[in-house]
N, C-alpha and C positions, 0 to 999 in steps of 0.2 A: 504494500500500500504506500500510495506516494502522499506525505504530506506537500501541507501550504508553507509558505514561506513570506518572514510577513520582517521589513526590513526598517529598525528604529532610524529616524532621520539623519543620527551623528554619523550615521554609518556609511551614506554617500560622500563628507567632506572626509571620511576616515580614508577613502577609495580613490576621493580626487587626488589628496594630498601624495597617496603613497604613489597611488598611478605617475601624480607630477615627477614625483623624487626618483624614481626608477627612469622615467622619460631623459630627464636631465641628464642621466648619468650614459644612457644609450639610445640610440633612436630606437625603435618598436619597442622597448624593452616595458614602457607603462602597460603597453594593450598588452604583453604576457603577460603580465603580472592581471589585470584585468581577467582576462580568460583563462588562468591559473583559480582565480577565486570565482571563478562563475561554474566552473568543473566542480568545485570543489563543495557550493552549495547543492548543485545537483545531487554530489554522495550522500547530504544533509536532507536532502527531499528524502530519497530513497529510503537512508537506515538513517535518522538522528540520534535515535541509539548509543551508536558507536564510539564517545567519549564517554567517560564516566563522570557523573552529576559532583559538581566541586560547590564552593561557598555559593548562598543563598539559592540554589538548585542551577543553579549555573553552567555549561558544560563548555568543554574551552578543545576546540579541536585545529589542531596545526594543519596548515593546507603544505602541499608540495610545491618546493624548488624557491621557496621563498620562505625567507622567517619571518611571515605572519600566521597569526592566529584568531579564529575565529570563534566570538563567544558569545552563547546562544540557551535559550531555556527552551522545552517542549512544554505549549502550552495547550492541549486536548491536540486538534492533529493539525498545531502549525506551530510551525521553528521560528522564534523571533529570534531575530540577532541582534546583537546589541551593538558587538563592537566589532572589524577586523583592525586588529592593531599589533604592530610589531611586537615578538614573543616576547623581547626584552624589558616593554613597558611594567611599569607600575600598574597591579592590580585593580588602584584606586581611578586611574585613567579613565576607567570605562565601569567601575562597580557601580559609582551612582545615577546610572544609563535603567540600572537593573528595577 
């Protein structure tokens, strides 16, 4: 069963920004990153599952080829995300999103 996917507003300037920062550093390199995290919601449709549930039911799942991560609650059969943001961020960055 495919859940819905339901994306909190911080999470487009979380996408422009990094998309920006990536672009800068290589030409195409934002839209991989871009369609790195668009594959990666798809696995999120499919099984949201597939992290295990951390602080305030929170689940925090690392996408490929890039060190972001993406963090999301199941809420009846839709995935809000809250945040994608660099693994190395502070917690606090995106908790009070939740």
């Amino acid at each position: 069963m495919n859940y819905s996917v339901r994306f909190r507003p911080e999470v487009i300037d979380d996408l422009d920004q990094a998309s920006k920062w990536y672009e800068e550093r290589r030409k195409g390199l934002g839209a991989e990153f871009l369609a790195t995290c668009k594959e990666a919601v798809g696995k999120l449709e499919e099984n949201p599952e597939r992290a295990a549930v951390g602080e305030r039911g929170v689940r925090s799942m690392r996408i490929s080829r890039f060190p972001y991560v993406i963090h999301y609650r199941i809420e009846s059969q839709i995935v809000v995300i809250f945040a994608i943001m660099f693994g190395g961020r502070d917690s606090s960055e995106w908790l009070d999103r939740v």
